[in-house]
N, C-alpha and C positions, 0 to 999 in steps of 0.2 A: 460682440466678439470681433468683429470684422475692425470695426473703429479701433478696438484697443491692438492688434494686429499693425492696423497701419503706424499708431502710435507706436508702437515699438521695433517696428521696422526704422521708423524716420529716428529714435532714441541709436540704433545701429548705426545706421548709415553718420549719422551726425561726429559721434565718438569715433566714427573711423575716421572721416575726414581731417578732426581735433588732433588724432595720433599723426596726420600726415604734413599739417602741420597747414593744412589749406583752407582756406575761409569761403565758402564758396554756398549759393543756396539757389532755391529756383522757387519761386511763386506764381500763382493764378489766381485772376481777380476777374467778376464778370463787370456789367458795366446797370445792371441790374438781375435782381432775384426773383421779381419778380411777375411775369407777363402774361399776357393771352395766346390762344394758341396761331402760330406761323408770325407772331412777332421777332425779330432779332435780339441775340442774346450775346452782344461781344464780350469774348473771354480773351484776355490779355496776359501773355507766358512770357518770365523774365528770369533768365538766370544771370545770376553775379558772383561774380569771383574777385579779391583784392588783389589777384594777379592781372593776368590773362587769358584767353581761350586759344590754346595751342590744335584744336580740333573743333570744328563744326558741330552743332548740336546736334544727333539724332536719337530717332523716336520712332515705335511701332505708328501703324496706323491707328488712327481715332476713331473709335464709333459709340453715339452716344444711342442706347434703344430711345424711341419716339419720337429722334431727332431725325431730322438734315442737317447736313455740316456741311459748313462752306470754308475751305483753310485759303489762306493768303500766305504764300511761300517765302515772301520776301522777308527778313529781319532784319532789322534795326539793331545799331550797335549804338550804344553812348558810354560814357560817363555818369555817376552819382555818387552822392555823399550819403553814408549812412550814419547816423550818429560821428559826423565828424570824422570816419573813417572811407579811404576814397573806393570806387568799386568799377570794375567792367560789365558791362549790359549789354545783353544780347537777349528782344522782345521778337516775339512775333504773335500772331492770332488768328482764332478760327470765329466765325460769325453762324450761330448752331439756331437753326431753324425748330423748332418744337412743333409737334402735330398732332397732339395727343393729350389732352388734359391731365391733370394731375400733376405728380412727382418726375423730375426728371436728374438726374446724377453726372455732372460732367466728370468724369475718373479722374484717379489719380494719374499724374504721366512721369514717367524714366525717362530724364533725359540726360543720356551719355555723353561724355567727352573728355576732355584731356586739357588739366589744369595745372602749371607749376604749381611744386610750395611756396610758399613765401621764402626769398631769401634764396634761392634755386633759379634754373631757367628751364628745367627739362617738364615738359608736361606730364603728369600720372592719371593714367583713367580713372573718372571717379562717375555718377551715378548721380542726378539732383532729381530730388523727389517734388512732386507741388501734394499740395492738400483735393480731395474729391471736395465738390461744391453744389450743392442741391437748390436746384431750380424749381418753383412752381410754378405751374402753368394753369390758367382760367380759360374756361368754355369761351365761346365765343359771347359776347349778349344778347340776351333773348329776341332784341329784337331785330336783330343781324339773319340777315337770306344766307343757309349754312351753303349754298349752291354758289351764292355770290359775293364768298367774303373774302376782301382783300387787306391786308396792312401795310400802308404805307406811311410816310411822311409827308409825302405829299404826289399826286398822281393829275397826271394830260392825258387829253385827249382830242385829236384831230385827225384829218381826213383831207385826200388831193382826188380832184375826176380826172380823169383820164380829156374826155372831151367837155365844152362849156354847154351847160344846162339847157338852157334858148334857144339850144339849134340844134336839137336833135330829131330825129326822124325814125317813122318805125323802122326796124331792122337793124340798127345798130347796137352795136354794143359798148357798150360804156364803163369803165372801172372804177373801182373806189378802193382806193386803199388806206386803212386806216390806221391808225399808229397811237398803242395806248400805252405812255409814259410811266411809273412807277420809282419811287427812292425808297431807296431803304429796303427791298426784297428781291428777290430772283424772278427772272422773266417767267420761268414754269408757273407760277404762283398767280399771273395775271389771267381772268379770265377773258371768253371772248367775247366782245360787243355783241348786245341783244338786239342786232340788226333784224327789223321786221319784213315780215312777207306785205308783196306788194302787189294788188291784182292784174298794172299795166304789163309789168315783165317778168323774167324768170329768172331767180339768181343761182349764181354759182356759186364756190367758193373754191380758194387751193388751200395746201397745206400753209398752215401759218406760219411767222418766224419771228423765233426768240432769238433776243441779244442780250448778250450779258454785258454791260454794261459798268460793270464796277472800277471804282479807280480806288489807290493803294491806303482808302481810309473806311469805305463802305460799299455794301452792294446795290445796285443799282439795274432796272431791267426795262428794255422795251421787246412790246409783242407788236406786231406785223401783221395784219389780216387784210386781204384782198378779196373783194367778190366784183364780179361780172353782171350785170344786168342785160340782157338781152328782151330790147325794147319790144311791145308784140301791139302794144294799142295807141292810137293819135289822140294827142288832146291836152288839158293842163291837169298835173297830176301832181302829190306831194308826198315827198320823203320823209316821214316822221323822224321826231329829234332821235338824237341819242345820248343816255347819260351814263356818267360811271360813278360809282360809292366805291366810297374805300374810308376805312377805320382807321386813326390818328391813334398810336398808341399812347403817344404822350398828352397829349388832348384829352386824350378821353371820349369822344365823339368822331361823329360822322361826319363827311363833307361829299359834296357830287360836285361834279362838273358837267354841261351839255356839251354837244353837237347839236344847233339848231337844224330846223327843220328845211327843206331846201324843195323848191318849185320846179317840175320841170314843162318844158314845151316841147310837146312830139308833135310834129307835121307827118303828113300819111307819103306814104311810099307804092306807086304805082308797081314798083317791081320787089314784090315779095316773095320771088322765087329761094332770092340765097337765103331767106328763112330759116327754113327745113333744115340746111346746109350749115348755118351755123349753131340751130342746134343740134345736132350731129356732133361737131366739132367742140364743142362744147360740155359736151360730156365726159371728156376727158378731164376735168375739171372735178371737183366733191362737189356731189350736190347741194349746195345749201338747202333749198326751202324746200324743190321739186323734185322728188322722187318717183311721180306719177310718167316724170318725162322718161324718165333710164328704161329702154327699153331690153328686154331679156333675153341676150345673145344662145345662139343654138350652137350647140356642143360643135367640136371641132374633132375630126380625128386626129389622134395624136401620135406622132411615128415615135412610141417607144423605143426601140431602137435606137434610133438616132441619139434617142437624148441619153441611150444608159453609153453610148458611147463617144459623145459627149463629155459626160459626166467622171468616166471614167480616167478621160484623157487629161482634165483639168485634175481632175488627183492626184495623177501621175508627176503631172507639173506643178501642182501645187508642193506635192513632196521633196520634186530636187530643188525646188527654191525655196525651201525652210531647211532642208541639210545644208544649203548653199551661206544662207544668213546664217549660222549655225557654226558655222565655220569660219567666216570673215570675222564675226563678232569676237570669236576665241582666239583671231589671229591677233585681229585688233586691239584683245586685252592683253594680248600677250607684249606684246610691242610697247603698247602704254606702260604695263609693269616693268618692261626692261629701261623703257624711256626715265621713269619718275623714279627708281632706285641708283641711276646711272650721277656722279657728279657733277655732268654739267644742269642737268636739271636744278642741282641745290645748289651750284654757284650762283645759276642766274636769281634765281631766291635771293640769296644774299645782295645783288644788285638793287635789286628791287627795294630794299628794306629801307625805311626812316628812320624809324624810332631805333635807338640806340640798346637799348634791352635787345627788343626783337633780330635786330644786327649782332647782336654777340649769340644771340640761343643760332640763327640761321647760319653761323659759321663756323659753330660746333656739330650743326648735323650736317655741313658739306663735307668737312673732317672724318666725320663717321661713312661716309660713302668713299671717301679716298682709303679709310685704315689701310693709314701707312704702317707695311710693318717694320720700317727700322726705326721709327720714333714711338712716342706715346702721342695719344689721340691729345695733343691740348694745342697751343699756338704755337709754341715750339716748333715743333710738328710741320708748321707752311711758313715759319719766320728763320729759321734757323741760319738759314743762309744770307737774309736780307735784315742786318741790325737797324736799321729805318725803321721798315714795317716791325719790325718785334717791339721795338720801342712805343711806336703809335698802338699796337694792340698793348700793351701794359698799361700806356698813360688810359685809354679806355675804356678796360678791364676796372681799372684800378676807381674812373670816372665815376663808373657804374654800380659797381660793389661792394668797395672801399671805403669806410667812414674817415679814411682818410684821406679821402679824395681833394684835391685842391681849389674845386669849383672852377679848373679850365676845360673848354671843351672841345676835345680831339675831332676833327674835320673829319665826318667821315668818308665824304668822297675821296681826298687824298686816301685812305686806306683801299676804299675798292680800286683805285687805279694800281698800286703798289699788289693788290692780290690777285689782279688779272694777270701782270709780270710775273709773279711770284707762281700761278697755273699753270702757264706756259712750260717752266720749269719743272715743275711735281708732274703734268701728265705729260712730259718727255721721258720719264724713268719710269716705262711699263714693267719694269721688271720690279718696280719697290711698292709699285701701289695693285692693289686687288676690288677687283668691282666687287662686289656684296649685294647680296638677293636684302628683297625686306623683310625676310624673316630674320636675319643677319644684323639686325638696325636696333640700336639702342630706341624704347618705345616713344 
């Protein structure tokens, strides 16, 4: 029921576009169908029009059940041939993490905007649907640590000391930090090294840090772990390796990488006083291994008071500094709205423009922000007085739209220079031109 629904939505949607006279569609393609779970699933969104995109795409947000979604904001414009007919493209994509075996459904998605008809310049909202696309997703394999399973492409791992091995002495302390590489998944997704307890010293750990790491084709992540050793005994002592797994989804298999095993030499320290003292200080730190050490702090009294008023006073202040933002924001829109409905904002548009289409549509909506009311909204309208520029907007016009265009092509800087002149003049006669809100604007 649902499918034949969508099916006769998209039969709608399609005959309205046909009556509008617009060519225009949107698709969704994954890059596979098939995966394991927390493998990457690039889904690639394309809409084309045989015009142009007179408005930005937009779209609700995305949420797929059993996924994580990762979106990449940027899109891509091109060119393409479809059956020997030419088209504008505007892609962009999300990279949907799966956690959950079984079925998964990327939706259908609305994407709105604003497309001339063919043979017209003025955009008309229109609606591009893509198709829902069903994913299946596999358990991990049996013989995969569900504690320690990671997918990548390929995955590092390495590690820097703070001080050099051979010269260390009891009481010091020593860091390690280590740094485990990942492609192809999100730094959340890495676990954290199965650094071993060690009987010479006591370790610490801090909070870890993820990076995200992606650049504008895939995701990519590293994780950040530091621990502290805080040496307590003299002698030769060894750091067992460390390795990481991680699942190749294209592979089909497993791969590890070490961290060898590493030697140390502690000489004795006659003054083991600041001991005590660093671990003290030390505790501030998460305890990795020793939880025996965290000693169980005795209650404090606490001046209630203080903190209900406190508490009270940051409300206070919290409050006029959210009407405060509240209110700049509403200035600030306002001002914008006044700015972007105003004509110099669509002149400068018109400067801006290359392409010759684009240059005739941007100088018909400066036009619409001038309505002029002693002419009609057309070239007329800003040439009237200057037979030059009327003529360069004819030849054009004519370049452009005319099948009996002559194949010369009108310069069109010499026109913006002649329309800047020809400004000066139209917003010297406040009294013939009228600013216009945006509700006021042809769409």
């Amino acid at each position: 029921m649902v499918r034949f629904l969508c099916i006769l939505t998209l039969i709608i949607l399609t005959a309205e576009l046909k009556a509008q006279n617009i060519d225009a569609f949107a698709t969704a393609r994954v890059n596979t169908r098939k995966v394991v779970i927390e493998q990457p699933v690039k889904v690639s969104v394309k809409a084309y029009s045989s015009t142009w995109f007179t408005q930005p795409l937009s779209f609700g947000n995305l949420q797929v059940e059993g996924a994580y979604i990762q979106d990449f904001k940027r899109t891509q414009s091109s060119i393409e041939y479809i059956n020997g007919k030419k088209y504008a493209a505007l892609e962009f994509y999300y990279v949907v993490f799966p956690y959950t075996a079984g079925e998964i459904t990327f939706p259908e998605l609305a994407l709105s905007t604003s497309i001339p008809p063919e043979g017209d310049y003025k955009g008309q909202p229109v609606t591009l649907r893509t198709k829902p696309i069903i994913i299946t997703v596999e358990p991990a394999p049996e013989e995969a640590d569900p504690n320690r399973w990671l997918v990548a492409t390929n995955a590092r791992i390495s590690n820097e000391w703070s001080l050099k091995l051979n010269e260390l002495k009891v009481g010091d302390v020593v860091s390690r930090k280590i740094t485990t590489r990942a492609s192809g998944t999100l730094p959340t997704f890495i676990d954290e090294p199965l650094v071993e307890q060690v009987d010479f010293a006591s370790i610490y750990t801090s909070e870890p840090e993820f990076i995200d790491a992606r650049d504008h084709k895939s995701v990519n992540g590293r994780r950040v772990d530091t621990y502290s050793y805080l040496i307590e005994e003299a002698g030769e002592f060894t750091i067992p390796e460390l390795e990481i797994t991680w699942w190749n989804p294209y592979m089909r298999q497993f791969y590890k990488r070490k961290l060898p095993a590493y030697t140390l030499s502690v000489q004795p320290n006659e003054n083991l006083a600041e001991l005590e003292m660093l671990k003290d200080s030390l505790q501030a730190l998460k305890p990795g291994f020793n939880d025996d050490l965290a000693e169980t702090a005795e209650p404090e009294n606490i001046p209630y008071k203080q903190y209900i008023i406190v508490i009270l006073t940051a409300l206070v202040l919290l409050y006029i500094l959210v009407k405060a933002v509240i209110y700049l924001r509403r200035r600030i829109k306002k001002q914008r709205l006044q700015y972007v409905s105003g004509e110099r904002y669509w002149f400068n548009k018109i400067l801006k423009q290359k392409n010759r289409h684009m240059f005739i549509a941007a100088i018909y909506r400066w036009i619409d922000r001038l309505q002029l009311q002693s002419d009609k909204r057309t070239f007329n309208s800003i040439s009237s007085q200057d037979e030059q520029l009327n003529e360069e907007l004819r030849e054009l016009n004519q370049s452009v739209y005319s099948s009996k265009a002559t194949g010369n092509k009108t310069n069109i800087g010499k026109i913006k220079i002649r329309l800047k002149q020809n400004r000066k003049r139209l917003t010297g006669h406040q009294s013939s031109i009228k600013t216009v809100s945006l509700k006021d604007l042809n769409p």
